[in-house]
PDB file of N, CA, C, O and CB in Angstrom:
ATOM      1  N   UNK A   1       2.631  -8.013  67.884  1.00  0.00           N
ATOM      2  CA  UNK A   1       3.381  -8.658  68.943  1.00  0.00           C
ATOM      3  C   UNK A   1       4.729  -9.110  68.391  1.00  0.00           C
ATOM      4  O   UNK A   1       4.933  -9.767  67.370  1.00  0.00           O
ATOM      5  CB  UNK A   1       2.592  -9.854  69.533  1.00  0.00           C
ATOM      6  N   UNK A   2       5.657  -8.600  69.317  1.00  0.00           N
ATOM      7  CA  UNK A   2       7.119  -9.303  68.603  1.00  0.00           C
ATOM      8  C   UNK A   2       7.457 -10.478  68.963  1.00  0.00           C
ATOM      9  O   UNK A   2       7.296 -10.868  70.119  1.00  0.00           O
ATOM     10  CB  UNK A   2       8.403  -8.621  68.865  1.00  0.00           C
ATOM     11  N   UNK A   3       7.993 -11.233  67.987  1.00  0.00           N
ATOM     12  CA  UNK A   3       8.643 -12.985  68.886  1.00  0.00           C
ATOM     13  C   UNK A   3       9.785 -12.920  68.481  1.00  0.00           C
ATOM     14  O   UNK A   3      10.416 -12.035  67.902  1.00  0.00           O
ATOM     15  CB  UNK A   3       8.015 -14.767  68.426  1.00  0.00           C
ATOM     16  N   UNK A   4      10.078 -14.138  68.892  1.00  0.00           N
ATOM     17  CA  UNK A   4      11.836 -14.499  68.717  1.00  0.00           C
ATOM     18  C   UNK A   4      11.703 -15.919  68.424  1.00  0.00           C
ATOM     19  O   UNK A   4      10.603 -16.432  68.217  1.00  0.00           O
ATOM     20  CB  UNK A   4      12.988 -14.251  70.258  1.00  0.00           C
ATOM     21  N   UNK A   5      13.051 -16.714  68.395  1.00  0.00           N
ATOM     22  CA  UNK A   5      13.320 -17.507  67.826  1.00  0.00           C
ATOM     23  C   UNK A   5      14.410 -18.408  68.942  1.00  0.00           C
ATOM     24  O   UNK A   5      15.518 -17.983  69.269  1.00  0.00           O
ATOM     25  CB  UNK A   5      13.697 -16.933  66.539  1.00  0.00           C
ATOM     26  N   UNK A   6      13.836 -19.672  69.400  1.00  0.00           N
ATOM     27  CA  UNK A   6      14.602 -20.293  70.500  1.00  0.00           C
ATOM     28  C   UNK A   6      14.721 -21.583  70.283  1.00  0.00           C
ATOM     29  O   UNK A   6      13.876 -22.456  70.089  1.00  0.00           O
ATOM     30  CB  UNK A   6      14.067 -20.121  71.775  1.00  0.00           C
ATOM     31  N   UNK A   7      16.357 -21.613  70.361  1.00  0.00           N
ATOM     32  CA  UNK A   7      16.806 -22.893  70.100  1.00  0.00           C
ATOM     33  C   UNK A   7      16.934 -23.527  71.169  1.00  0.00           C
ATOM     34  O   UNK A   7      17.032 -22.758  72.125  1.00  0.00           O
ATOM     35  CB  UNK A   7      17.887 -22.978  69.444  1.00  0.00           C
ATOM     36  N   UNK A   8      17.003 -25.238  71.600  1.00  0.00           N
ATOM     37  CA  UNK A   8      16.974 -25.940  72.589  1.00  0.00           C
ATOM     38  C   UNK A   8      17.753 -27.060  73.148  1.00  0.00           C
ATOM     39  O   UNK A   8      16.992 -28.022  73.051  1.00  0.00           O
ATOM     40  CB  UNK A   8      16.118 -26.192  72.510  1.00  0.00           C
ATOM     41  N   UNK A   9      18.579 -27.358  73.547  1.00  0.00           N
ATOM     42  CA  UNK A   9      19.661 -28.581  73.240  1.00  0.00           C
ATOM     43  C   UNK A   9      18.458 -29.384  74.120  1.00  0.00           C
ATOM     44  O   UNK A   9      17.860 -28.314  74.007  1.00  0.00           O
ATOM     45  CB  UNK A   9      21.697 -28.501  73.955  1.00  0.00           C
ATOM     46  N   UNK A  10      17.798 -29.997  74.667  1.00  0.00           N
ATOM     47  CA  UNK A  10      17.568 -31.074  75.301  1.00  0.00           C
ATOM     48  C   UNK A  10      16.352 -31.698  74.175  1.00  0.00           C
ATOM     49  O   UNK A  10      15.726 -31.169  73.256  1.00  0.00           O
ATOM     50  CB  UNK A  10      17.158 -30.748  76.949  1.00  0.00           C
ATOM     51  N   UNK A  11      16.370 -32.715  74.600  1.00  0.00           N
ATOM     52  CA  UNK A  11      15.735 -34.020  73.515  1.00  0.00           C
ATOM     53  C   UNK A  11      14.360 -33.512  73.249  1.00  0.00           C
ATOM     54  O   UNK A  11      13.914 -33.145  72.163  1.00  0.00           O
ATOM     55  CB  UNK A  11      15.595 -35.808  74.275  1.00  0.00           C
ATOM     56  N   UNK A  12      13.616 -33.551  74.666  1.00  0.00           N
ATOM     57  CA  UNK A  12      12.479 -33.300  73.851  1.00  0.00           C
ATOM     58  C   UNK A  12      11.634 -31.668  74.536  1.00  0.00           C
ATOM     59  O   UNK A  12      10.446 -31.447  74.771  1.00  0.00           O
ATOM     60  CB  UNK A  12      11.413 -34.895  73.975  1.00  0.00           C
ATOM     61  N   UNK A  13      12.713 -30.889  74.666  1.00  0.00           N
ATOM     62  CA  UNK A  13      12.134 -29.421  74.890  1.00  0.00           C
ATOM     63  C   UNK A  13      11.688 -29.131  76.047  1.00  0.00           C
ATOM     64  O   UNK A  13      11.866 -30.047  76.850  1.00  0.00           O
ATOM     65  CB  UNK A  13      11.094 -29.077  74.109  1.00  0.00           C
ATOM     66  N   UNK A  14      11.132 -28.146  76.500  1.00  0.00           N
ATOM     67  CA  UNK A  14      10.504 -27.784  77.900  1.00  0.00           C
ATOM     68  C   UNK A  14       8.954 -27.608  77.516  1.00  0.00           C
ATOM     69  O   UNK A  14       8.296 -27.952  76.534  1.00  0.00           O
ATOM     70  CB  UNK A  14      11.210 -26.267  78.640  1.00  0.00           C
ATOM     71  N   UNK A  15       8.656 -26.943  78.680  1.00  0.00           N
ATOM     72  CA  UNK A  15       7.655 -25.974  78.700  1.00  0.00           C
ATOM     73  C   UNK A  15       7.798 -24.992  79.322  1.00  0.00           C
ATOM     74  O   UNK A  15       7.584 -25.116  80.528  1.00  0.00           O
ATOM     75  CB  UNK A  15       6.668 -26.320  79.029  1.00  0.00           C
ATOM     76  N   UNK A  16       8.179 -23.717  78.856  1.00  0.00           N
ATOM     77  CA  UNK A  16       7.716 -22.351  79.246  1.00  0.00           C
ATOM     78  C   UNK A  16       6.867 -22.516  80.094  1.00  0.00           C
ATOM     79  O   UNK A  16       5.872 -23.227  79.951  1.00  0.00           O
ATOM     80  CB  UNK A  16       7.201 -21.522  78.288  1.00  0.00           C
ATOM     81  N   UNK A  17       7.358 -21.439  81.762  1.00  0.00           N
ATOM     82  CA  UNK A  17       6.004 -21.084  82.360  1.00  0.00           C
ATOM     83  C   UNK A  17       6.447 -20.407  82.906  1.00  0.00           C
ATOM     84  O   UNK A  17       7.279 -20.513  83.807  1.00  0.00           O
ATOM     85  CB  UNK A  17       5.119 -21.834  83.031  1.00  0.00           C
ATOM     86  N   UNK A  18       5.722 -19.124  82.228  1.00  0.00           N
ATOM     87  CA  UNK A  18       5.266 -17.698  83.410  1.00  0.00           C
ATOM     88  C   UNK A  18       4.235 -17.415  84.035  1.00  0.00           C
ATOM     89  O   UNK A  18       3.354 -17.304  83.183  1.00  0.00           O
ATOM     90  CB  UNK A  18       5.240 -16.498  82.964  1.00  0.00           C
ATOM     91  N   UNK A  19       3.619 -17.142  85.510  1.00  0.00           N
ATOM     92  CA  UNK A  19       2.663 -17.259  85.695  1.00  0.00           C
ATOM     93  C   UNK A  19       1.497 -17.919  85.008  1.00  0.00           C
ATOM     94  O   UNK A  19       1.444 -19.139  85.164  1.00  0.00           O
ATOM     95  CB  UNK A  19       2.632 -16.461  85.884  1.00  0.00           C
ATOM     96  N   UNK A  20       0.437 -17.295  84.191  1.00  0.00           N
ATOM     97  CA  UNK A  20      -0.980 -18.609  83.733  1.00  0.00           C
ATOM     98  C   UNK A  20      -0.386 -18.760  82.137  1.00  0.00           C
ATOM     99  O   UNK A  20      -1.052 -19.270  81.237  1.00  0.00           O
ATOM    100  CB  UNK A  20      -3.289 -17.798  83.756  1.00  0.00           C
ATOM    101  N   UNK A  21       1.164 -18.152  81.937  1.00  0.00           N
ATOM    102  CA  UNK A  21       0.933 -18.369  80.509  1.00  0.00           C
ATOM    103  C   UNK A  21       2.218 -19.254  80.322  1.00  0.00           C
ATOM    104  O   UNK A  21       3.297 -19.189  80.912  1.00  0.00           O
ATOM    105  CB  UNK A  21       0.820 -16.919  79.517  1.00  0.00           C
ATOM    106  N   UNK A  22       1.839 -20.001  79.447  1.00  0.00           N
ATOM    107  CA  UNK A  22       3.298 -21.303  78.823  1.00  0.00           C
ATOM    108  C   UNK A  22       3.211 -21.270  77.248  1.00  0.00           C
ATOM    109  O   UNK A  22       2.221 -21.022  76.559  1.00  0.00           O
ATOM    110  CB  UNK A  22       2.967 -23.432  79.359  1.00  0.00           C
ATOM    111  N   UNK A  23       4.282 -21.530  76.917  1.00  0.00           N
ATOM    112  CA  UNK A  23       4.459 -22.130  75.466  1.00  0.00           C
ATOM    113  C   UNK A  23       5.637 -22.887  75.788  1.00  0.00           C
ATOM    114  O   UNK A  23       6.523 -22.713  76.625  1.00  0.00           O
ATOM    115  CB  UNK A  23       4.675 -21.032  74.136  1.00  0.00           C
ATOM    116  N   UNK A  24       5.378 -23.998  74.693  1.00  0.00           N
ATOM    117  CA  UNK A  24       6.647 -25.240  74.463  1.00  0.00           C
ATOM    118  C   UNK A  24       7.319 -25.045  73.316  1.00  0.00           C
ATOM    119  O   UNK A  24       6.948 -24.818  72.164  1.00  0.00           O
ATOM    120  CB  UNK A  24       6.147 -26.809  74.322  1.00  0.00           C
ATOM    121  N   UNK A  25       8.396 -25.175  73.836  1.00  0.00           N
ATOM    122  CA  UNK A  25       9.653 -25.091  73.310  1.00  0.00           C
ATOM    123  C   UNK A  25      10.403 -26.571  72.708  1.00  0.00           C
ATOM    124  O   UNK A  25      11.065 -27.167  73.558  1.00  0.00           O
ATOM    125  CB  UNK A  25      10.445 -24.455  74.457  1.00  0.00           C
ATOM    126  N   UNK A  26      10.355 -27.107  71.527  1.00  0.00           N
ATOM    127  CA  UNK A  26      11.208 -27.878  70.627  1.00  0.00           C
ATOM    128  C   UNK A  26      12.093 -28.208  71.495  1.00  0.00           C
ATOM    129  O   UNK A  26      12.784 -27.369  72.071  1.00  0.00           O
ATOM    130  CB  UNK A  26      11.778 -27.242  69.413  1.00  0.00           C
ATOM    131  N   UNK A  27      12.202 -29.794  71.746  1.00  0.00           N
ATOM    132  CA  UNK A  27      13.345 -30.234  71.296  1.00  0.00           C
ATOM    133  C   UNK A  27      14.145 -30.425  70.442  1.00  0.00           C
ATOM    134  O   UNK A  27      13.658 -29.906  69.437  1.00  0.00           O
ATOM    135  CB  UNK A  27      13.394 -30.739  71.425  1.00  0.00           C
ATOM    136  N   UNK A  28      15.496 -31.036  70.093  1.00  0.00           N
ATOM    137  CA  UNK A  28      16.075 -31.668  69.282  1.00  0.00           C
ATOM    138  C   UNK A  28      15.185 -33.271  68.424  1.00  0.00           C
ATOM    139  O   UNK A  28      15.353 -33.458  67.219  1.00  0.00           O
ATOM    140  CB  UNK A  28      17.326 -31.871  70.154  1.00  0.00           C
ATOM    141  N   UNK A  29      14.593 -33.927  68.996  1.00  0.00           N
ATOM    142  CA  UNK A  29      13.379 -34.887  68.958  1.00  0.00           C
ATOM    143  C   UNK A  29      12.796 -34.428  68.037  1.00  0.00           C
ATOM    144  O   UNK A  29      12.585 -35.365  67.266  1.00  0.00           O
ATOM    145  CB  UNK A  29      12.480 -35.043  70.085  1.00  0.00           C
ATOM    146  N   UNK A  30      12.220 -33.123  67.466  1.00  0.00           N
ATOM    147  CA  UNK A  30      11.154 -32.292  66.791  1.00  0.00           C
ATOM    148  C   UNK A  30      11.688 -32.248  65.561  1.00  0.00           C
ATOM    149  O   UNK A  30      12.904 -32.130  65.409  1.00  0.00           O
ATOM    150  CB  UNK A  30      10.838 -30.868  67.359  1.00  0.00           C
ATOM    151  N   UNK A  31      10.698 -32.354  64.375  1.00  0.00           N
ATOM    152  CA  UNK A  31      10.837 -32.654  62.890  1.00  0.00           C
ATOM    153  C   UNK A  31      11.846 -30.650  62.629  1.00  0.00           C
ATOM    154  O   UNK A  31      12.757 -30.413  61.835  1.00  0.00           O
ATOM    155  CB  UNK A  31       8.592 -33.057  61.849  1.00  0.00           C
ATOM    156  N   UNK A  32      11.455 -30.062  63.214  1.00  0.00           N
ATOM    157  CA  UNK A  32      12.343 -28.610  63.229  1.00  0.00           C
ATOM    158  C   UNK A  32      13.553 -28.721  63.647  1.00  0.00           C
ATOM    159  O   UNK A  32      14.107 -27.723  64.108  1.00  0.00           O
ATOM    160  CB  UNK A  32      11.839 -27.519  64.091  1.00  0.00           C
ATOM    161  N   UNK A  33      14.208 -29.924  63.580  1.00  0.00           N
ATOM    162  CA  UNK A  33      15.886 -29.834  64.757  1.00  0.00           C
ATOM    163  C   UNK A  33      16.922 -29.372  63.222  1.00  0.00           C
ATOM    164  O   UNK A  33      16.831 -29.444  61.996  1.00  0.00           O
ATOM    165  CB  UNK A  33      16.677 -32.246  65.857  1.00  0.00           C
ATOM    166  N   UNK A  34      17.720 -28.967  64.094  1.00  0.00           N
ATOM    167  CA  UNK A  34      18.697 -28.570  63.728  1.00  0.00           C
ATOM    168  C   UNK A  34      20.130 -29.242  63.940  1.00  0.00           C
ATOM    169  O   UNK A  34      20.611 -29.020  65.051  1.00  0.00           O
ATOM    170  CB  UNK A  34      18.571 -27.555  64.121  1.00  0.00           C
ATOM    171  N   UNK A  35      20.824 -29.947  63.161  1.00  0.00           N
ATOM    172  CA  UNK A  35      21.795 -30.814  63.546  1.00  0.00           C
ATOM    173  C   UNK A  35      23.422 -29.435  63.515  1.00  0.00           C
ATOM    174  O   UNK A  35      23.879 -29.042  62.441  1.00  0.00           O
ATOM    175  CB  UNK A  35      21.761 -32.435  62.180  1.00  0.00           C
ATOM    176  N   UNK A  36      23.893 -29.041  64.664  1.00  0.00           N
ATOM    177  CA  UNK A  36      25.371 -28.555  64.431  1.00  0.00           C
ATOM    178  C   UNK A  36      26.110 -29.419  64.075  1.00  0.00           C
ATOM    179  O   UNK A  36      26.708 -29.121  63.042  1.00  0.00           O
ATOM    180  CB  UNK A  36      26.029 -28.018  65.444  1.00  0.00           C
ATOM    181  N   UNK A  37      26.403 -30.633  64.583  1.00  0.00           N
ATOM    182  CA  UNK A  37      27.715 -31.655  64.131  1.00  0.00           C
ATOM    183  C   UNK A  37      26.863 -32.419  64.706  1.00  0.00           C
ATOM    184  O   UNK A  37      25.813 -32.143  65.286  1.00  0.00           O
ATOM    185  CB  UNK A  37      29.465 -31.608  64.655  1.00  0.00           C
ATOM    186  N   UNK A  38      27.710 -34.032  64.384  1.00  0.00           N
ATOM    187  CA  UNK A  38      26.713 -35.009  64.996  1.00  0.00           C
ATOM    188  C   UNK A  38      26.575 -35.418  65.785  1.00  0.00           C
ATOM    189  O   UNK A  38      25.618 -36.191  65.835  1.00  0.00           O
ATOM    190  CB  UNK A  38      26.524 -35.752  64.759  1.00  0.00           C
ATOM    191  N   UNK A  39      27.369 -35.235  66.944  1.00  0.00           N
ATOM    192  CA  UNK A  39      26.933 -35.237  68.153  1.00  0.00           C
ATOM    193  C   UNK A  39      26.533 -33.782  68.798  1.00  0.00           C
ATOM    194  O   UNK A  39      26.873 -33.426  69.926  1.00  0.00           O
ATOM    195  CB  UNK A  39      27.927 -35.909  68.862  1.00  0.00           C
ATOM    196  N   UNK A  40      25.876 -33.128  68.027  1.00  0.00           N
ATOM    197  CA  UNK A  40      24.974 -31.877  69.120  1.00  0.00           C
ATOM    198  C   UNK A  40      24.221 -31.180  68.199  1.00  0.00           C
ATOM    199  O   UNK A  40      24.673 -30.611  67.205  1.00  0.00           O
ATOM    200  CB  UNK A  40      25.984 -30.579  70.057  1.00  0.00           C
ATOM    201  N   UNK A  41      22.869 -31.241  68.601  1.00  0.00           N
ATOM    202  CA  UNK A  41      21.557 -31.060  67.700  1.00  0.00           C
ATOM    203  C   UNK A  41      20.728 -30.359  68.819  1.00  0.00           C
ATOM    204  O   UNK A  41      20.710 -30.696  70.002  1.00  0.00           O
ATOM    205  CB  UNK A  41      20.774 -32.628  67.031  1.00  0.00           C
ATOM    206  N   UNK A  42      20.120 -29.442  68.310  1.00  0.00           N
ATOM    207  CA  UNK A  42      19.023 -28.434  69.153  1.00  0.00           C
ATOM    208  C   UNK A  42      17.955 -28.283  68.127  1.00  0.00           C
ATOM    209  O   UNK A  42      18.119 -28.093  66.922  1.00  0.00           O
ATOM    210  CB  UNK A  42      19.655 -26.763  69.656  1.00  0.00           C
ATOM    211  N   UNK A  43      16.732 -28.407  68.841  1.00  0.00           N
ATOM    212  CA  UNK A  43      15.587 -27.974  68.550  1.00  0.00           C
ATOM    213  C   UNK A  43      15.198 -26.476  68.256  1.00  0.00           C
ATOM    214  O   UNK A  43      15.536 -25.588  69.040  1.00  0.00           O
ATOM    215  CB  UNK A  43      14.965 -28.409  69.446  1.00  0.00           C
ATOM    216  N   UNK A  44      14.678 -26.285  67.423  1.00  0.00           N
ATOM    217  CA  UNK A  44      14.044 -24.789  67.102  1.00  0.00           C
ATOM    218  C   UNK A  44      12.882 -24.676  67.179  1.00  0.00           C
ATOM    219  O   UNK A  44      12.093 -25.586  66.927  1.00  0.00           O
ATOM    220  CB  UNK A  44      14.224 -24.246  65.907  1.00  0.00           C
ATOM    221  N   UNK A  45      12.496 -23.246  67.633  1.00  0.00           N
ATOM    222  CA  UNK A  45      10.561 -23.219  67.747  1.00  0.00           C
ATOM    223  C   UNK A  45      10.739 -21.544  66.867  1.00  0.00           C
ATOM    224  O   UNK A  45      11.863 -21.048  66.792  1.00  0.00           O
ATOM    225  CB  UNK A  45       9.491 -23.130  70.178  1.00  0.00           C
ATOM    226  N   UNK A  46       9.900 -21.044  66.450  1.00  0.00           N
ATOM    227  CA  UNK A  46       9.545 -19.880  66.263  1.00  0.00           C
ATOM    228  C   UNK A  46       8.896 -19.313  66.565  1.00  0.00           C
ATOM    229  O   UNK A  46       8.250 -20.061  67.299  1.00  0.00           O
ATOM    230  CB  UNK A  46       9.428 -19.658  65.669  1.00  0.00           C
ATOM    231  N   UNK A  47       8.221 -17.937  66.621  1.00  0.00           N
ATOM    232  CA  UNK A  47       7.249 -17.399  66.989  1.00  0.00           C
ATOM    233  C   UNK A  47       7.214 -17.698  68.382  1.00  0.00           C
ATOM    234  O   UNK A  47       6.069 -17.851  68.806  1.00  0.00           O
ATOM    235  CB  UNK A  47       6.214 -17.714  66.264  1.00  0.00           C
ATOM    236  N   UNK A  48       8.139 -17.829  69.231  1.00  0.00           N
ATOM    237  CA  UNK A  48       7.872 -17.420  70.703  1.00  0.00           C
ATOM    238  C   UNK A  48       7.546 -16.271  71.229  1.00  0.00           C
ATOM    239  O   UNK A  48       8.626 -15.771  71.542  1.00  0.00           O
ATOM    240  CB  UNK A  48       8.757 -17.612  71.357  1.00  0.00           C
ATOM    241  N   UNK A  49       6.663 -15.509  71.531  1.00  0.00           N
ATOM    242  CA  UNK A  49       5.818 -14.658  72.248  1.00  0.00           C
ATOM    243  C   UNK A  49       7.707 -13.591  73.469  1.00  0.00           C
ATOM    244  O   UNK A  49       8.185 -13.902  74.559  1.00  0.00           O
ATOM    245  CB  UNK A  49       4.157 -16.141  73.457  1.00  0.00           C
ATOM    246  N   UNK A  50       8.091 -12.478  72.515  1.00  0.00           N
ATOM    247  CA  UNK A  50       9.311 -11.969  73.161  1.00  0.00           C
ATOM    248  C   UNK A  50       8.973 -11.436  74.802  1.00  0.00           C
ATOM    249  O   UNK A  50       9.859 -11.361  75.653  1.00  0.00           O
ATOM    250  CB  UNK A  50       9.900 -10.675  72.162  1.00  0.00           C
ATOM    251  N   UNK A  51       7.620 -11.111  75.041  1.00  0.00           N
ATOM    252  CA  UNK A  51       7.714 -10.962  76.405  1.00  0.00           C
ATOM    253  C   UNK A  51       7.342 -11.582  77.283  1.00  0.00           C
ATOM    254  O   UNK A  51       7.120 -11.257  78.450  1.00  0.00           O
ATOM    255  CB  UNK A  51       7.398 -10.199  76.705  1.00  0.00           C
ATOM    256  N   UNK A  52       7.229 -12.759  76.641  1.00  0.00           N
ATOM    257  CA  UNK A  52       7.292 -14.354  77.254  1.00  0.00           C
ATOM    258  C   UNK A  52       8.567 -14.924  77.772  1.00  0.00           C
ATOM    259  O   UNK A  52       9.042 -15.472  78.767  1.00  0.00           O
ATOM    260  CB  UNK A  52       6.916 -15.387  76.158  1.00  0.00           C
ATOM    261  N   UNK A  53       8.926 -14.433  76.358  1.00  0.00           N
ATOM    262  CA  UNK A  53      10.735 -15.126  76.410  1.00  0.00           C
ATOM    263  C   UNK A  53      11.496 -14.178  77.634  1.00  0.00           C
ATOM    264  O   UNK A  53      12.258 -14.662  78.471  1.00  0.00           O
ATOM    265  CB  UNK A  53      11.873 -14.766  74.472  1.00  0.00           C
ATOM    266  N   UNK A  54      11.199 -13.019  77.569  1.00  0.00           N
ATOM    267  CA  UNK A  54      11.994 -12.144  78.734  1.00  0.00           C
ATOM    268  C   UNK A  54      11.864 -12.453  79.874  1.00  0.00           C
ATOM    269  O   UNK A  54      12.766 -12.403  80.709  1.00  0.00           O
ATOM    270  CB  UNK A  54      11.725 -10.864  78.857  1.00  0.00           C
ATOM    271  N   UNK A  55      10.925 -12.752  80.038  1.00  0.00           N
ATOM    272  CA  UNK A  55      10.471 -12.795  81.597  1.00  0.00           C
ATOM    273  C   UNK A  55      10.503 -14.292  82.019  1.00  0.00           C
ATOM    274  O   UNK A  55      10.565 -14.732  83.167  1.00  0.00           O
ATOM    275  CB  UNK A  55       8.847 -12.149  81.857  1.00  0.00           C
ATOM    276  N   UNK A  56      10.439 -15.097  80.654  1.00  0.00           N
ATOM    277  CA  UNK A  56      11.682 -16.840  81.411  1.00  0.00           C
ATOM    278  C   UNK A  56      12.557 -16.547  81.718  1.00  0.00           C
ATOM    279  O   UNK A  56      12.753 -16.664  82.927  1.00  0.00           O
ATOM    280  CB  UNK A  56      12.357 -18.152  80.574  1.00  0.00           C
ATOM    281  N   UNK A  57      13.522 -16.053  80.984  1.00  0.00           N
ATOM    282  CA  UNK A  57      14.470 -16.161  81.235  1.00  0.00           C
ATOM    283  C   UNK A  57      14.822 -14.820  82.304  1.00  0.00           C
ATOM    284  O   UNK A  57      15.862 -15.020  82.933  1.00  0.00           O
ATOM    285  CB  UNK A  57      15.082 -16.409  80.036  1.00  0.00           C
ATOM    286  N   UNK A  58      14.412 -14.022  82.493  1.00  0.00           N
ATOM    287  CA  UNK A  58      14.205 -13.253  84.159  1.00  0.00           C
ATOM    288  C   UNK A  58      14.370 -14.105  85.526  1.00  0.00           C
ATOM    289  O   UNK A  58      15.171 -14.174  86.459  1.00  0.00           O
ATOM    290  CB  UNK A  58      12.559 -12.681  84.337  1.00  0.00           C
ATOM    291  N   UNK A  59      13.105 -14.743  85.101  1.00  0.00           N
ATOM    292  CA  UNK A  59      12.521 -15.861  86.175  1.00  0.00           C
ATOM    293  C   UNK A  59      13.654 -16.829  86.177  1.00  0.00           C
ATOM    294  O   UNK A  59      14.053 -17.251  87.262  1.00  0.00           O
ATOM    295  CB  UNK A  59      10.970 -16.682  85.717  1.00  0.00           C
ATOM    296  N   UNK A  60      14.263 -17.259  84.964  1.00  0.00           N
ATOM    297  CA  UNK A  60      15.047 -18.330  85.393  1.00  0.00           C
ATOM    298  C   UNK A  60      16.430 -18.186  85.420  1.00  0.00           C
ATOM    299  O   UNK A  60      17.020 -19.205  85.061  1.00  0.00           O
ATOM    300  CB  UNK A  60      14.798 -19.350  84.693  1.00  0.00           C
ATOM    301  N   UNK A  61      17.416 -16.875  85.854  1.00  0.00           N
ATOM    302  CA  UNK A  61      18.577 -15.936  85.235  1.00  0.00           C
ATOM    303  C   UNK A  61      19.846 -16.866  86.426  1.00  0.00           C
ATOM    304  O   UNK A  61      21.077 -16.876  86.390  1.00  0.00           O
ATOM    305  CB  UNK A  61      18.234 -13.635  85.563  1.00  0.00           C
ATOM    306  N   UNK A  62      18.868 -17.556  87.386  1.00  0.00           N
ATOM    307  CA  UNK A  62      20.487 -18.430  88.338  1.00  0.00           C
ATOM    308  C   UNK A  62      20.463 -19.839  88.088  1.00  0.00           C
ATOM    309  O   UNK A  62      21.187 -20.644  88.675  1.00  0.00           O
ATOM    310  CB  UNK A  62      20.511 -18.386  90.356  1.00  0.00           C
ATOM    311  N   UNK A  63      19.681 -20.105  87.274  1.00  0.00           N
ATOM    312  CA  UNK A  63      19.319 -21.386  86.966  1.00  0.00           C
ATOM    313  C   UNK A  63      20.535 -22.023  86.335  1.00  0.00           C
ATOM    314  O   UNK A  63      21.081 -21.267  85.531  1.00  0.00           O
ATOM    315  CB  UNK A  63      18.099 -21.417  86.090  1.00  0.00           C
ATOM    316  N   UNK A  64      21.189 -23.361  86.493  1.00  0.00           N
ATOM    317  CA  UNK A  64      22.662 -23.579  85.529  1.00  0.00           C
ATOM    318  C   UNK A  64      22.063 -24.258  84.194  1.00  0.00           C
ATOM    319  O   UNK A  64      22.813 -24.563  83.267  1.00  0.00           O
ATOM    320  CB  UNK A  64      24.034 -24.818  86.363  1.00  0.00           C
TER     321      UNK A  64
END
């Protein structure tokens, strides 16, 4: 199975949901954050499930 790698600007992450399947996604909050400068830090997750990730972001492509 291929994954990817998704970074997150909000504090404490989402949850993925495609139909019956979810995974959560890191915030910045999460011992995995990543600081760019100090005022803007995103969360990292790994191993996100890639045809998971496609089809969020499908599902969510007008979303702002």
């Amino acid at each position: 199975m291929s994954t990817v790698t998704v970074s997150c600007k909000t504090p404490n992450g989402i949850l993925m949901q495609v139909g019956n399947k979810e995974f959560k996604i890191n915030g910045w909050n999460n011992d995995d954050s990543l600081i760019i400068t100090p005022l803007e830090k995103v969360g990292i997750t790994h191993g996100v499930p890639a045809d998971l990730w496609k089809a969020w972001l499908e599902q969510h492509k007008d979303h702002p």
